[in-house]
Backbone as CSV, one residue per row, in Angstrom:
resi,resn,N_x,N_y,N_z,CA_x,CA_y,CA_z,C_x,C_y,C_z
1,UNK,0.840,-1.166,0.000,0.000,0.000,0.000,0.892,1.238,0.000
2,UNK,0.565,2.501,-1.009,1.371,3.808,-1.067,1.614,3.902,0.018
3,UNK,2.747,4.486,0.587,2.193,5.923,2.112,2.196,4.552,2.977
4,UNK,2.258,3.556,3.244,2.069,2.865,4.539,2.903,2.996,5.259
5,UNK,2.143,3.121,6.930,3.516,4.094,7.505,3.491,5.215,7.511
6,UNK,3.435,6.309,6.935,3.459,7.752,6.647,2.049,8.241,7.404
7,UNK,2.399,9.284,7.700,1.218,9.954,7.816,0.205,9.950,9.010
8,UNK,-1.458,10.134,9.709,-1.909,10.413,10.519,-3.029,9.105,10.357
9,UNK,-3.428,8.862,11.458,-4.422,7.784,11.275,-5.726,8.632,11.853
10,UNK,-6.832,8.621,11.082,-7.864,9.540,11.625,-9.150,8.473,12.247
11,UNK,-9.313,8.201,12.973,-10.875,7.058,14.030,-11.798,7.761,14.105
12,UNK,-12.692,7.297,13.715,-14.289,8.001,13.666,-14.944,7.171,14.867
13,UNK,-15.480,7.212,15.801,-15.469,6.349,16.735,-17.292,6.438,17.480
14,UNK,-18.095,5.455,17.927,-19.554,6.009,18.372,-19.148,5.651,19.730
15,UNK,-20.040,5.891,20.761,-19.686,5.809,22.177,-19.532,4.331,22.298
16,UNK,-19.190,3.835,21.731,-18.993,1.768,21.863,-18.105,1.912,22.951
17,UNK,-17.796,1.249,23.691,-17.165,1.367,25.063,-15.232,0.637,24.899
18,UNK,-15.564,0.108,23.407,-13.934,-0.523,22.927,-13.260,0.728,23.072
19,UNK,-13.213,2.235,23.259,-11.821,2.779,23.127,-12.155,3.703,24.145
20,UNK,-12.695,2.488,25.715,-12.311,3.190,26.736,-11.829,2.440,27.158
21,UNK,-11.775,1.093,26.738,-10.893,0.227,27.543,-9.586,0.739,27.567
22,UNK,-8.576,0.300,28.611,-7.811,0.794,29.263,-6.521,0.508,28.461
23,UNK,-6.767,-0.938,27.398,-5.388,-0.638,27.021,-5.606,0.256,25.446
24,UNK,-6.674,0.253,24.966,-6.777,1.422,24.029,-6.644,2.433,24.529
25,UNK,-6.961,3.246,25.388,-6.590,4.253,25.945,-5.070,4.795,26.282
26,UNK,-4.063,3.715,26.719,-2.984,3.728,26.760,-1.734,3.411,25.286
27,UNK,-2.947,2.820,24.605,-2.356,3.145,23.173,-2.630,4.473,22.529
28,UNK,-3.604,4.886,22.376,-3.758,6.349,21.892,-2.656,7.591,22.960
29,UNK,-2.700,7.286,23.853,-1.404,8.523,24.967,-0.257,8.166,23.921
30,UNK,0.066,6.945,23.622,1.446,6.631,23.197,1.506,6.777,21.807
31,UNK,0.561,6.966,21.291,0.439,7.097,19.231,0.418,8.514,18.948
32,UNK,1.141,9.537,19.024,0.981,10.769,18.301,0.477,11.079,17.085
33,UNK,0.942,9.828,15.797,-0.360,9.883,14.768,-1.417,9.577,14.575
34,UNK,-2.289,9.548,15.781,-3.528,9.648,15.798,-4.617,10.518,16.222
35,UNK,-5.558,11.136,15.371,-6.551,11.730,15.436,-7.535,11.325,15.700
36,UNK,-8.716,11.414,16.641,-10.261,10.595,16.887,-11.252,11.512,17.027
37,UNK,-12.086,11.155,16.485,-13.408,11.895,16.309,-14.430,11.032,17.453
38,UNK,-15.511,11.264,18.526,-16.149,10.463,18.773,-17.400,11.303,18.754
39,UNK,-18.743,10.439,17.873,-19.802,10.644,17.909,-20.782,10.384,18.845
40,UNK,-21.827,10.807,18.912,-22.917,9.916,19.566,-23.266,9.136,18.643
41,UNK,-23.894,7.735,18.790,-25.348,7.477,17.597,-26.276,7.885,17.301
42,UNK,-26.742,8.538,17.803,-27.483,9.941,17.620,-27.069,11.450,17.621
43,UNK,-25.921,11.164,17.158,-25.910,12.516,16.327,-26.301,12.960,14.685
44,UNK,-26.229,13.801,15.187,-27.170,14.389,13.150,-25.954,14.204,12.467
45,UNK,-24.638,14.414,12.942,-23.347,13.646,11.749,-23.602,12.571,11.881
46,UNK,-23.829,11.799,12.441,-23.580,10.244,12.113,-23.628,9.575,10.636
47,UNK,-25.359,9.965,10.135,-25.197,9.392,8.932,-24.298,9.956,7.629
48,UNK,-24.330,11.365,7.895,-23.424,12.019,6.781,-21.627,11.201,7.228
49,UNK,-20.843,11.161,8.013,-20.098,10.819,8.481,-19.931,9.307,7.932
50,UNK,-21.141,8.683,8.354,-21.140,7.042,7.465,-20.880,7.233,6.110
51,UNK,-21.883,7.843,5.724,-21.878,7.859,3.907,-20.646,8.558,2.922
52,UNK,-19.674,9.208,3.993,-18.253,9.435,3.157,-17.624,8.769,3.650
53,UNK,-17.194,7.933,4.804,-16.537,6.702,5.037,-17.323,5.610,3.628
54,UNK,-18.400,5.618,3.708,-18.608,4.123,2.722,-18.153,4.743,1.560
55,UNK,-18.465,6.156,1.182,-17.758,6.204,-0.473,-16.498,6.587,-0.752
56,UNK,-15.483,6.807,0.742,-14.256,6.131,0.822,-13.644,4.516,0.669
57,UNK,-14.539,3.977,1.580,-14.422,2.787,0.769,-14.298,2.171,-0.144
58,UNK,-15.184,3.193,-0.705,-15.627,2.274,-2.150,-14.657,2.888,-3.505
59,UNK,-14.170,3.855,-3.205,-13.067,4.765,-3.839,-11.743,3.540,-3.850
60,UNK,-11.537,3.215,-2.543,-10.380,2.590,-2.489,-10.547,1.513,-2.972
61,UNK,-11.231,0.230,-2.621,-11.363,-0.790,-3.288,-11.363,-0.408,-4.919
62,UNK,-12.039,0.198,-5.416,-11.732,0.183,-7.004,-10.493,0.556,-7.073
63,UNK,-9.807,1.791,-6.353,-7.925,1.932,-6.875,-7.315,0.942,-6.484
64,UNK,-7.731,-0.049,-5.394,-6.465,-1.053,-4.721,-7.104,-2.700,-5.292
65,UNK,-8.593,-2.695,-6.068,-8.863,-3.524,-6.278,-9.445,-4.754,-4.837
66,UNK,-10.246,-5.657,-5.049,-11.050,-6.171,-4.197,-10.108,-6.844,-2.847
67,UNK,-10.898,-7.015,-2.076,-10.097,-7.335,-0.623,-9.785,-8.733,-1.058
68,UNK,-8.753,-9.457,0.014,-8.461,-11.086,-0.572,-9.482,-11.208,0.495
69,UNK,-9.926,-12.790,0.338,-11.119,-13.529,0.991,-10.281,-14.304,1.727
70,UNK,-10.616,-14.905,2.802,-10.255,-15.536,3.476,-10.724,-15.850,4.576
């Protein structure tokens, strides 16, 4: 993958309780390239927020071609 390695990792995140656990938490103190966004599920971004993540997705799979199965 281009750029792997390089650059900022950005997390879009809903109140799911996985990135309060304690050792995610102690990974994000220690990752400086990371950025996090956290939503509610009920927020009015949520769905706009979904729908350019999925047509990110879907951007990439056509440039990088389909995921392997496994």
């Amino acid at each position: 993958m281009p750029g792997a390695g390089a650059g900022e990792l950005h997390m879009v995140m809903d109140n799911y309780a996985a990135h309060k656990h304690p050792k995610i938490k102690a990974w994000l103190a220690t990752t400086s390239r990371t950025a996090t966004l956290r939503l509610s599920e009920r927020s009015r971004w949520t769905p706009l927020v979904t729908a350019a993540l999925e047509r990110l997705a879907a951007l990439a799979a056509i440039a990088t071609g389909p995921a392997p199965s496994g």
